[in-house]
Each structure stands twice: as structure tokens, then as C-alpha cells.
KEBA-463033 format. One line per field, with one value per residue (C-alpha): residue number from 1; x negated, z, y negated. Coordinates in nm, 3 decimals. Each point is the difference from the previous one (the first is absolute). Example, Ala and Ser with C-alpha at 12.3 -4.5 7.8 and 13.67 -1.06 7.14 Angstrom:
% residues 2
nr 1, 2
xx -1.230, -0.137
zz 0.780, -0.066
yy 0.450, -0.344
This chain:
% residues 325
nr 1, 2, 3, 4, 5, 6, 7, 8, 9, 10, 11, 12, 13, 14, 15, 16, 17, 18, 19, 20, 21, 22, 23, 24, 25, 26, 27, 28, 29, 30, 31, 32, 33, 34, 35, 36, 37, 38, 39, 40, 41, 42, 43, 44, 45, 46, 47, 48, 49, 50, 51, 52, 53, 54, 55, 56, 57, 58, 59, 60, 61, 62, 63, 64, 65, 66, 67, 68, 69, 70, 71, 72, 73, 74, 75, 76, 77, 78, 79, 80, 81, 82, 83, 84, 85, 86, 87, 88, 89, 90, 91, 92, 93, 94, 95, 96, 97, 98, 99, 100, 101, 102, 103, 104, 105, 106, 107, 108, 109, 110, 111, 112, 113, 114, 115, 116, 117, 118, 119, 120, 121, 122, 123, 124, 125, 126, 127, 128, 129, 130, 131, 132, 133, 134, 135, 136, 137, 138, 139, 140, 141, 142, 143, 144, 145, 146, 147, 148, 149, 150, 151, 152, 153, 154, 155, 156, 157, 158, 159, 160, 161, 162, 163, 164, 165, 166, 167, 168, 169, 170, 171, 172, 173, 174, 175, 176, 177, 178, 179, 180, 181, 182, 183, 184, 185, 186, 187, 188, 189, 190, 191, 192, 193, 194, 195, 196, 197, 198, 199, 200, 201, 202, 203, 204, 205, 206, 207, 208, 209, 210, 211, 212, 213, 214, 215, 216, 217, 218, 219, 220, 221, 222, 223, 224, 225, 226, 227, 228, 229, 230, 231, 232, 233, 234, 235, 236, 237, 238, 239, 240, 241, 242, 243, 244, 245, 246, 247, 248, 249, 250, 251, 252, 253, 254, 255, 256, 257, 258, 259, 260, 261, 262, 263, 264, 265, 266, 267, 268, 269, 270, 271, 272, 273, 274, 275, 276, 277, 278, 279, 280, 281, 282, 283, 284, 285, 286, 287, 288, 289, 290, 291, 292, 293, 294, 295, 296, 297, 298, 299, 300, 301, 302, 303, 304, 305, 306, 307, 308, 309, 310, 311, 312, 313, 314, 315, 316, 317, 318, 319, 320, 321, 322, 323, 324, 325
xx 1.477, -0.129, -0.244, -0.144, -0.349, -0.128, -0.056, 0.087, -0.096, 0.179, -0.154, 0.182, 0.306, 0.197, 0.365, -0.072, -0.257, 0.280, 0.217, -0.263, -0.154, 0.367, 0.004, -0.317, 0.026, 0.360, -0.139, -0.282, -0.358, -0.064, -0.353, -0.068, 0.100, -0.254, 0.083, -0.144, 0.335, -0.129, 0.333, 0.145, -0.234, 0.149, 0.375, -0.063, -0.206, 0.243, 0.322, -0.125, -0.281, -0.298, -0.263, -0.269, 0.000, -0.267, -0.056, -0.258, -0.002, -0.296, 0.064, 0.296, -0.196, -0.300, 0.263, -0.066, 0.311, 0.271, 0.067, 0.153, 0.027, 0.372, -0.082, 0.306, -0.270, 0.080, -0.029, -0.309, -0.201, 0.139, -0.275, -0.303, 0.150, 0.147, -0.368, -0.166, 0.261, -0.060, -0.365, 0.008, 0.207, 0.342, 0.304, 0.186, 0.389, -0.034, 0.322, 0.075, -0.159, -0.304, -0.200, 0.001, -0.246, 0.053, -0.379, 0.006, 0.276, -0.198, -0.287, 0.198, 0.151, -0.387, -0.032, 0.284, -0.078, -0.408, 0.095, 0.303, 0.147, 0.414, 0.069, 0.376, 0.173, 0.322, 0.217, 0.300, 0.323, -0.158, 0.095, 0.356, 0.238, 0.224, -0.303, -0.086, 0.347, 0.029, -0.324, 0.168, 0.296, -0.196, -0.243, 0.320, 0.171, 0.277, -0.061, -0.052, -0.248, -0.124, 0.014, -0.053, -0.107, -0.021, -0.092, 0.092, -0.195, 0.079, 0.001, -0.037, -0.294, -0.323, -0.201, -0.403, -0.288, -0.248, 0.224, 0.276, 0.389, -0.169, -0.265, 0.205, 0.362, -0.067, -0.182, 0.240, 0.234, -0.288, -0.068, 0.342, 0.108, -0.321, 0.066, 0.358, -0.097, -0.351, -0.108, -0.229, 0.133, -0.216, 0.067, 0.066, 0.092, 0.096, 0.108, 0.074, -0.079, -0.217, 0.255, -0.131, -0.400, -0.214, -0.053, 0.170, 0.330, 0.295, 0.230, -0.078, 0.123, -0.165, 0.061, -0.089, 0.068, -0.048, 0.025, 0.342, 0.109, 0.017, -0.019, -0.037, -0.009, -0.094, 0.106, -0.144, 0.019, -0.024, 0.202, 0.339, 0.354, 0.045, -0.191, -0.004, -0.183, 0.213, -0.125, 0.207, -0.044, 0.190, 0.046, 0.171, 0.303, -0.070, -0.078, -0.187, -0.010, -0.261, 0.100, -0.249, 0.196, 0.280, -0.023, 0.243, 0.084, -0.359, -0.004, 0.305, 0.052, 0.243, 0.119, 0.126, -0.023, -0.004, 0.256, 0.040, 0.356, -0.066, -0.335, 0.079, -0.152, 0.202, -0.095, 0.192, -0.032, -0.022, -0.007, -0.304, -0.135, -0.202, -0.313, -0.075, -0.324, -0.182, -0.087, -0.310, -0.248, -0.247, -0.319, 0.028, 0.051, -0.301, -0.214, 0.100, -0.127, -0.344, -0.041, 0.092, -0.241, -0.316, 0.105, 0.060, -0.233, 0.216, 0.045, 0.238, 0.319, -0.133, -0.367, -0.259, 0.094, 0.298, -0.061, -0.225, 0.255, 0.178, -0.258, -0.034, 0.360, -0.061, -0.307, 0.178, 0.266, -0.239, -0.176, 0.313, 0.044, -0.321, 0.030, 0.259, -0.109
zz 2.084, 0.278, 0.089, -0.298, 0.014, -0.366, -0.187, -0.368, -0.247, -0.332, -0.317, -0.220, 0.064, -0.304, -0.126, 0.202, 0.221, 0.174, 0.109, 0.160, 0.161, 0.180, 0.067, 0.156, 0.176, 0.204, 0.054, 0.175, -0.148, -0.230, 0.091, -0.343, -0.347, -0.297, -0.324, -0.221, 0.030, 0.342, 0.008, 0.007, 0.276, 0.174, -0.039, 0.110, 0.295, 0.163, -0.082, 0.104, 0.284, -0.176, 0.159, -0.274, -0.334, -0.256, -0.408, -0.003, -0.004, 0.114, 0.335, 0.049, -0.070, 0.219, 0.274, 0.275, 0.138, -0.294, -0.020, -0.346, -0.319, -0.150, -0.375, -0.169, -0.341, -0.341, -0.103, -0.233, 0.355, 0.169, -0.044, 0.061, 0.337, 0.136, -0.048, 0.201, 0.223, 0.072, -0.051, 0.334, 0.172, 0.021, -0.050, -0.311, -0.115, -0.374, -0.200, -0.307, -0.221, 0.171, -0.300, -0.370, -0.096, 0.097, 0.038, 0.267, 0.186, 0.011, 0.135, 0.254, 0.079, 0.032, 0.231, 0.222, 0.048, 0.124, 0.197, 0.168, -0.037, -0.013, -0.350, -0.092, -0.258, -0.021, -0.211, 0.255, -0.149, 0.174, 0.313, -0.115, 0.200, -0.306, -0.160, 0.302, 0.031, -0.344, 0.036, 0.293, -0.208, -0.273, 0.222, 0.177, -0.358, 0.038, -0.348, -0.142, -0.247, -0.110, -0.417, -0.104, 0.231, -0.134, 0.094, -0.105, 0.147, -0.175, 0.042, -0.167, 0.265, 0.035, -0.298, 0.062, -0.277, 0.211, -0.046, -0.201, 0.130, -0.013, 0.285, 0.127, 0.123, -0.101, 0.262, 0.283, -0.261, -0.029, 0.367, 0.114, -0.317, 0.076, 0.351, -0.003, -0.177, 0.112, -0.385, -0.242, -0.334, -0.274, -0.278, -0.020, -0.324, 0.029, -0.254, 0.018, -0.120, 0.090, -0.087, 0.156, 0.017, -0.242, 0.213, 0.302, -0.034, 0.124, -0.077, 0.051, 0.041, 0.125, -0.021, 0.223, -0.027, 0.286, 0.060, -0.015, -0.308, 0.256, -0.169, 0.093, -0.151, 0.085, -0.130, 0.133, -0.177, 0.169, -0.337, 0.155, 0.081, 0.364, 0.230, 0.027, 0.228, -0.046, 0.036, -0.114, 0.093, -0.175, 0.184, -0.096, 0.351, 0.030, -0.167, 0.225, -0.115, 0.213, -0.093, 0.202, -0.118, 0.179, 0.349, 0.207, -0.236, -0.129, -0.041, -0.083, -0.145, -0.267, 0.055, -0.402, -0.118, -0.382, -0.029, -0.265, -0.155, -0.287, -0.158, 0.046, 0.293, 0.187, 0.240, 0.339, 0.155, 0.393, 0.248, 0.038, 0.425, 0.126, 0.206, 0.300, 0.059, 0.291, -0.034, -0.067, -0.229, -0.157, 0.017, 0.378, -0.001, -0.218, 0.212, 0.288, -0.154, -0.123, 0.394, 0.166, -0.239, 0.051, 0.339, 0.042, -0.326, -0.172, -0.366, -0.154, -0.186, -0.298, 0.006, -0.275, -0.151, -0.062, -0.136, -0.222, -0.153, -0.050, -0.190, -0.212, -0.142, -0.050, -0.205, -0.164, -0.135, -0.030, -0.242, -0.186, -0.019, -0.127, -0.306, -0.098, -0.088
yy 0.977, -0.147, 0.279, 0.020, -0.203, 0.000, -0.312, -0.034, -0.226, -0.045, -0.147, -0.159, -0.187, -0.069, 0.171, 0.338, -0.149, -0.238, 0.333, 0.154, -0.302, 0.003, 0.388, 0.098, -0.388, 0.155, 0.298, -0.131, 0.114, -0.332, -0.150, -0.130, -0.126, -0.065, -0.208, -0.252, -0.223, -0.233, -0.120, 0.367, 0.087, -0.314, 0.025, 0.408, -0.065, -0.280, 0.223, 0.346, -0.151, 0.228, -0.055, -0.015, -0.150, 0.035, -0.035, 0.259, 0.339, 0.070, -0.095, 0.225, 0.286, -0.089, -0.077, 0.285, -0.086, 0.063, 0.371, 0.021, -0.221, -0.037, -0.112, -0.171, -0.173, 0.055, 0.369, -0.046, -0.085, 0.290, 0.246, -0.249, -0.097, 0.310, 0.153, -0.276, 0.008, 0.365, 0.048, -0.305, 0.265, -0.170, 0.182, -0.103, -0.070, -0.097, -0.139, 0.242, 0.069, 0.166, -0.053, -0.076, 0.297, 0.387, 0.018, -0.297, 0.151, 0.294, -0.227, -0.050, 0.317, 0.147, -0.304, 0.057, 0.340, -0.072, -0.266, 0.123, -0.328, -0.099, -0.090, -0.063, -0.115, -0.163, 0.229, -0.203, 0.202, 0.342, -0.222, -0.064, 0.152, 0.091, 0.169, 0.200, 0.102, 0.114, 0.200, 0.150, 0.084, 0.139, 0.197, 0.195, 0.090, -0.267, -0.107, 0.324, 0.092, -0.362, -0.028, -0.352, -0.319, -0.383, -0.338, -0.363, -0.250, -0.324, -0.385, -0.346, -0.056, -0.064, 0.047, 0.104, -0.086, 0.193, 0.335, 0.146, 0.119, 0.348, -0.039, -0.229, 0.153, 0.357, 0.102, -0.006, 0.255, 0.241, 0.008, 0.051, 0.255, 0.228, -0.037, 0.113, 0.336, 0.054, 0.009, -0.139, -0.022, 0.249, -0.307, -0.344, -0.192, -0.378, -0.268, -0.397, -0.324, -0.306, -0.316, -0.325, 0.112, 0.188, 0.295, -0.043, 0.237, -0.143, 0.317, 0.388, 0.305, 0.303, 0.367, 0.229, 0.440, 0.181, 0.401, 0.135, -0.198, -0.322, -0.344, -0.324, -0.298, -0.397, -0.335, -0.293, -0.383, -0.319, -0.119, 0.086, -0.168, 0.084, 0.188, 0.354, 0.273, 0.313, 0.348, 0.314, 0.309, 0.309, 0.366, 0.284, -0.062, -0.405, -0.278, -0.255, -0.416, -0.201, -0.406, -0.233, -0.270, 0.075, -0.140, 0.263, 0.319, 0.088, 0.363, 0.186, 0.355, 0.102, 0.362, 0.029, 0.348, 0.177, 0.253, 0.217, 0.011, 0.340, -0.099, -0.395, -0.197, -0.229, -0.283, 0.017, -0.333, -0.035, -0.262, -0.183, 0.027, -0.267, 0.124, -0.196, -0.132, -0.143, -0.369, -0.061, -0.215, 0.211, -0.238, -0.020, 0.409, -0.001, -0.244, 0.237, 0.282, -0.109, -0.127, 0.280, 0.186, -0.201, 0.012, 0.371, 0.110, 0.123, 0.083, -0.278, 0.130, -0.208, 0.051, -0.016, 0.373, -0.072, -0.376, 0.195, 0.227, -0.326, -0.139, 0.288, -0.022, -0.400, 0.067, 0.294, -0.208, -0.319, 0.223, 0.051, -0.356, -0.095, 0.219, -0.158, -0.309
């Protein structure tokens, strides 16, 4: 990346903050980190060399020399600060979820689109190498006709006050499910429960129908024995498992087929085939992205349209959640 001459800064360096602090800081473009935390700023600057430091906003965005903002701050401050960010004219890379409100996403989009400005957001398992395979699979029939597609993502981890398991984890499944079969789903439903804060769910699960009798469905909890990030995708030849958790044999397809014995269906059981993948982590593919984009202006993969249809499912099912309390 040595060519490349922009200059990013990233605000906010706490659990997501730290990766990409590291990633844009190898690849060559870091010119400054913001964040209340002096000490942060301190142990960041010394490890990665970043050349400026500051605890104010304001004076990244009145910076002529940054290029684009990478925001990595709680998700309620999202909105507020990718606005000023791009009404200053910097490019932005925002951590999911773009917003908390369809209407300021659509702020944003309106923004985007006067401005011309580079606004990403970092939807990182459409940089996966297991999901882009699988879309490739999918898009060339491989699969078959796709009927039902779900997605576990589960942990005893970090537990948030400002938002619930919902806004938190979901997102990622929404982007990658839509994105595997170019759809937006014509109704969402969701249900869970708030266990350790009035409010804040720590357990959902969220339906999604799609044309073609196609299903999906969600669970997310951060009230879970082990972790889990699983995603399963049925077709009519193949039956496709992408584990995250495993470290070597991530996506593998199961060839089982339904025969029909008379009028009684029969499983036939095959021989699962691992699918090789190239290695490769999908934060530094999506840093590499959003810089060859603001270098090249080009739309992102994961730009503000499609955080928006994201949003709209979350509120969908949000909705669903609300009533009932």
C-alpha cells in the first residue's frame, strides 16, 4: 500500500476501535486516532507510530490533511458524527450499525448522494472469504434452488447497556443473508427476552420470508454456553455450513438428497466436501476495500443503501419487540 497517499483518522478506540487502529496502521494510510481515553491515545500512538493524537473531534474534521474519518464510538453517536464528518467533506468508514433510526440513515443516504462522498459501513462477513465463496456457489446454481437459510450467533460475551443483542450481533446476519440472495425479505416478525436489564434484550430471534417460499431465521443471545457463529444454508442439490469458529474447515457443503421411496421420502446421506478458501482476515479485506474506494471513487460493496435496508429489517423486528412488552 505504499502508493497509496491518503491519510485516515479513526475515532474511537475501544473493543472494535483497537482492530482497526492495527489494520489501516499495516496497511499504511493511519495519520490519526481520536478518543477521550489520553492514555489510549498514548499506548496507540507509541505502538502503531501515528502521528497525531487528539481528544477532540473537532479537530479531525477541520484537519485538511485527513481524507476520511473511520468511526469505531458507540452506535447511539453514529449518526451525529458520520454527518459532521461528511458535511466537512471526509470520506467515512462507520462500524455497524449505520444508524439507530431509518429516517437518519436516510439523512445520510440523501447526504452521500449530494456530496459524492465515500461512506462505508462495516458489514465485515461480506469480506469473508467463506461468504464470498458461498455467494459464488449460490450465484452459479451449485446449491440449487435455496429454501431455508439460518444463523446462530451466540456467546457468553460482552454484554452492552447502551444497546440490545438485536442491534447488536444481528446485523452482520442480515447483511450477509440479503447479500447472498440479492433479496429483501417482504416480512419480518421477531421475539426474545430482556433478562439482566429492563429493556435491553439479551435473546432474539428473527424471522424473515422472502419470495419463493424462502425463510430465514436469526438467533442471537449473549446468554450462551460456548460460542457460536454458524450460518446454514439449505438448496434443493447442497447443503452449505459456514462455522467461523472453526479455525481450518469453515465452509463445507453437504450433498444429502430426498428421495422418494412410493409416496415416502427418504434421506440419502452423502459425504460432507470441504471448500477451500483463501486465507484471509476479513477486517484487513474490508479496510482494503474502503481505501481503494476513496482512492479510486468508487461505490463501496457495503455502502449506505444497503446499510439502510439493514436498518429497515432491525427496526422491523425492533418493532416487534417493543409490542411485546
Amino acid at each position: 500500500m505504499s502508493n497509496v497517499n491518503k491519510r485516515i483518522a479513526i475515532v474511537g478506540l475501544g473493543y472494535w476501535g483497537k482492530n482497526l487502529v492495527r489494520n489501516f496502521s499495516q496497511l499504511g494510510v493511519l495519520d490519526t486516532i481520536c478518543d477521550l481515553d489520553s492514555k489510549a491515545l498514548a499506548k496507540y500512538k507509541n505502538e502503531y507510530n501515528v502521528v497525531k493524537t487528539t481528544t477532540e473531534f473537532k479537530d479531525v474534521i477541520n484537519d485538511k490533511n485527513v481524507d476520511a474519518v473511520v468511526v469505531s464510538t458507540p452506535a447511539v453517536t453514529h449518526y451525529k458524527i458520520v454527518k459532521e464528518a461528511l458535511l466537512s467533506g471526509k470520506d467515512v468508514f462507520v462500524e455497524k450499525p449505520l444508524a439507530l433510526e431509518v429516517k437518519e440513515a436516510e439523512d445520510l443516504v440523501k447526504i452521500v448522494d449530494k456530496s459524492k462522498r465515500i461512506l462505508m459501513i462495516d458489514h465485515i462477513l461480506q469480506y469473508h472469504p467463506a461468504v464470498i465463496k458461498l455467494k459464488e456457489l449460490i450465484d452459479n446454481g451449485d446449491l440449487g434452488r435455496i429454501q431455508y437459510i439460518y444463523s446462530n450467533r451466540l456467546n457468553i460475551g460482552k454484554l452492552r447497556r447502551e444497546e440490545n443483542i438485536l442491534w447488536s450481533f444481528a446485523p452482520h446476519d442480515i447483511s450477509v443473508i440479503m447479500f447472498l440472495i440479492s433479496k429483501t425479505p417482504h416480512k419480518v416478525t421477531a421475539f426474545g427476552e430482556a433478562y439482566l436489564q429492563e429493556g435491553i434484550y439479551d435473546t432474539t430471534v428473527t424471522n424473515l420470508s422472502f419470495s419463493d417460499k424462502l425463510k430465514a431465521h436469526i438467533f442471537v443471545s449473549w446468554l450462551h454456553p460456548f460460542k457460536e457463529q454458524k450460518l446454514v444454508v439449505i438448496g434443493t442439490k447442497n447443503m452449505a455450513v459456514f462455522n467461523d469458529v472453526e479455525e481450518k474447515n469453515k465452509l463445507v457443503l453437504y450433498p444429502h438428497k430426498v428421495e422418494w421411496v412410493g409416496q415416502i421420502p427418504v434421506a440419502s446421506k452423502a459425504e460432507a466436501q470441504v471448500v477451500s478458501l483463501e486465507s484471509k482476515e476479513p477486517l484487513k479485506e474490508a479496510c482494503l476495500h474502503f481505501i481503494d474506494c476513496i482512492t479510486r471513487r468508487l461505490q463501496p460493496k457495503t455502502d449506505a443503501k444497503e446499510a439502510l435496508s439493514v436498518l429497515k429489517v432491525l427496526q422491523q423486528a425492533q418493532q416487534c419487540l417493543d409490542r411485546s412488552l
